[in-house]
N, C-alpha and C positions, 0 to 999 in steps of 0.2 A: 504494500500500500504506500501511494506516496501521496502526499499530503499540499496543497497548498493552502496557507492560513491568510483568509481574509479579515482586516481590522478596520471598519469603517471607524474614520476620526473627524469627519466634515463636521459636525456639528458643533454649535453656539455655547452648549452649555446653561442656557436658558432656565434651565431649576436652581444649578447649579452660581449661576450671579459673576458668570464669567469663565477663563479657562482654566478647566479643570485638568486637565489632559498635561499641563506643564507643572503644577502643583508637585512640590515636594511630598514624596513620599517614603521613607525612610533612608533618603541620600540620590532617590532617584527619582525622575519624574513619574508621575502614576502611567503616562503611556509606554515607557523603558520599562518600568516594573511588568508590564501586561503583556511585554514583546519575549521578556524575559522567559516568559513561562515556558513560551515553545520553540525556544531557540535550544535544548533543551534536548530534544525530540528527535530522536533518530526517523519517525517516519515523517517527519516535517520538511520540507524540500525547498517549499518556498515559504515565504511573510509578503502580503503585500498592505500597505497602509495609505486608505483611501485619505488623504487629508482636504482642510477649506479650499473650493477652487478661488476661491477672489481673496485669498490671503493667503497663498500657497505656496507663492516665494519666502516668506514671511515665516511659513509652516517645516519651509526643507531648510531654512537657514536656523530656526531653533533646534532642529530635531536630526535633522542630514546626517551629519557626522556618527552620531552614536548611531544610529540607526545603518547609515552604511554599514560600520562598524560590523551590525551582524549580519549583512547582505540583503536587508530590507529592503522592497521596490517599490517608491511611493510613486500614486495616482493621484491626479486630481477627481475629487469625489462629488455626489451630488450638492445642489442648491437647495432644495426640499427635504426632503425623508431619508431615511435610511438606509432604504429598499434600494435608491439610487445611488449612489455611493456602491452599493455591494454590486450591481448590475454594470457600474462603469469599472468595476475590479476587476469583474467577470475577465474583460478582454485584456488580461496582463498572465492572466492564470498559463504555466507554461503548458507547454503540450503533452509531456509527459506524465501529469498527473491524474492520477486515477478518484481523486477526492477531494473535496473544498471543504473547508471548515472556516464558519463566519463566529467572533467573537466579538464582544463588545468592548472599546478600545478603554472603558473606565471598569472591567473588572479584572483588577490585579490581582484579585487573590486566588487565581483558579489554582489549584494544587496538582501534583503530578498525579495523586491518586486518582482524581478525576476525569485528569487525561487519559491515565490507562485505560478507563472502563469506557470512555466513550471512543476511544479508537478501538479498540479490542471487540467492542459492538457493529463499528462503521466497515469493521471488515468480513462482516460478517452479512450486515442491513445494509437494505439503501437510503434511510435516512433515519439519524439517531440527535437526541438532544439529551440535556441533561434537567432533571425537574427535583424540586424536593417537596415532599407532603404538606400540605394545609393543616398547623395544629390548628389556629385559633378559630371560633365561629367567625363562620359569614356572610355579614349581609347587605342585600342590595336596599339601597337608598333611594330616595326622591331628590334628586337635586333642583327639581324644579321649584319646589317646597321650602327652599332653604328658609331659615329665618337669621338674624342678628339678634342673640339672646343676651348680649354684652350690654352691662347698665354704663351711664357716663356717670360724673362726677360731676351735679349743677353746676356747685360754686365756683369749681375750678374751671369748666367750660367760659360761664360767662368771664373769669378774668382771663382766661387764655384767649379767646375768641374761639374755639373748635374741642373739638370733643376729644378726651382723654383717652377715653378706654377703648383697648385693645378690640377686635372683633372676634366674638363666636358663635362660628357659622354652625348654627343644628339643624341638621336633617330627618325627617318623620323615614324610619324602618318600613321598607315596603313588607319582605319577607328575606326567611333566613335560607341562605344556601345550599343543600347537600354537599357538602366538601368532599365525602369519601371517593371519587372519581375526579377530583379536581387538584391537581400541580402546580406549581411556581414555576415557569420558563428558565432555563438559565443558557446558558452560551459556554463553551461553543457547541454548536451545531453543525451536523458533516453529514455530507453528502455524496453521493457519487458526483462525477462533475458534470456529466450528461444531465443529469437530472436538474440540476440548478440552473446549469444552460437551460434547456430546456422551461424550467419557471419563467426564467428572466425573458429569455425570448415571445414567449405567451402572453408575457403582460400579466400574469400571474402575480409578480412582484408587486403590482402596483397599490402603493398605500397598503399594505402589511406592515405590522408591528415587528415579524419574526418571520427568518427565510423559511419557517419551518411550514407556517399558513401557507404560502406560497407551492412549495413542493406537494402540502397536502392538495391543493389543487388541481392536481394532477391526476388523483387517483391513487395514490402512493402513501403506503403507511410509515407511517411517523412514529417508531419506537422510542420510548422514554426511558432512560437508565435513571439510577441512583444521581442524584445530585448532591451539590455540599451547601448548606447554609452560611458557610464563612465566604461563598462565591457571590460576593455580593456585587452589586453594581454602584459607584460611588455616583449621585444625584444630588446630595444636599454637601454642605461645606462638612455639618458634621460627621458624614461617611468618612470623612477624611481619616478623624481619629481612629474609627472603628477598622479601618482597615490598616492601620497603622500597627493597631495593637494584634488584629488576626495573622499579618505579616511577621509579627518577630518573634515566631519560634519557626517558620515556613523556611526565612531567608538561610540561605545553606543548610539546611537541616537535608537536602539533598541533593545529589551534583547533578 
């Protein structure tokens, strides 16, 4: 099996209140921590990292050098979604690979245990993800319902001019979920390479969350291995620390 690894990185950062992708993460940036993983990989052959197209000079002059370093081939990636980015990767992917695998460029803490069992499935399936179980209940919401339950502080309003208190937003429980059939998505995700050609070509890809919707569209079952809950995706500032402290028994703990 030989592997090329797709890492869409085009995106804004928009939860996250800027770039997260350059952000120290215990001496390295969280997108070098994330590259790290599957450099790694003996069945890994290539890395390719979709980065910003309209900041992408900008993107190879932060990032180039280390990133050469490990033979990474950066693309310019999509404008919109995600889906694009992975679709303009698509055509860098070399010709000798037998399988893509799409991660997401802010989860550095995929561990090699996780790698093993999702390759070790991918050579087996034609398309495998990693998931992990739903403890807590689940329930769907009215967002349309919302209310602002958050009281202000008169006094203080009329001497500020505007209102103090913080907002909270509560929502009326429509009903609770059955979870026992229901997983947390995680990355990476692998495929044959035909078969994601094949999505991307189709139009398949379009506006998917997960290359994984896409492939499902096909007709094609989508096996779900054991996932890791420490494979987190960093989205808020505070992921920062959490994957700070998941990382430091990780970091050389295996070559």
């Amino acid at each position: 099996m030989k592997v090329s690894v797709i890492i869409p990185a085009a995106g804004g950062g928009s939860r996250f209140g800027g770039d997260k992708l350059s952000r120290d993460l215990r001496g390295r940036p969280v997108l070098v921590r994330t590259i790290e993983a599957f450099t790694r990989r003996d069945e890994v052959t290539q890395i390719i990292v979709a980065g910003p197209p309209d900041d992408f000079d900008e993107f190879v002059d932060r990032f180039g050098a280390v990133l050469g370093f490990h033979g990474v081939v950066l693309v310019k990636g999509g404008r919109t979604d995600r889906w694009e980015s992975v679709t303009l990767a698509l055509e860098s992917v070399s010709s000798d690979a037998t399988h893509v695998a799409v991660h997401d460029a802010a989860r550095p803490c995929v561990s090699q245990d996780l790698l093993d069992r999702v390759f070790e499935a991918a050579a087996r399936l034609d398309a495998v993800m990693p998931g992990v179980e739903i403890s807590s209940t689940v329930k769907e919401v009215d967002r349309d319902r919302a209310r602002d339950v958050a009281t202000s502080d008169a006094l203080a309003d009329a001497i500020l001019g505007e209102e103090t208190a913080s907002t909270i937003e509560a929502m009326p429980v429509m009903r609770t979920v059955p979870r026992q059939s229901l997983i947390l998505a995680q990355t990476p995700q692998v495929f044959r390479v035909d078969l994601l050609a094949k999505a991307a070509s189709s139009g398949a890809m379009t506006g998917v969350t997960d290359d994984a919707s896409a492939v499902a569209q096909l007709g094609v079952d989508v096996h779900v291995v054991p996932g890791d809950s420490r494979n987190i995706k960093i989205t808020r500032p505070e992921d920062l620390d959490l994957a700070a402290a998941i990382l430091s028994p990780m970091v050389g703990a295996r070559p």
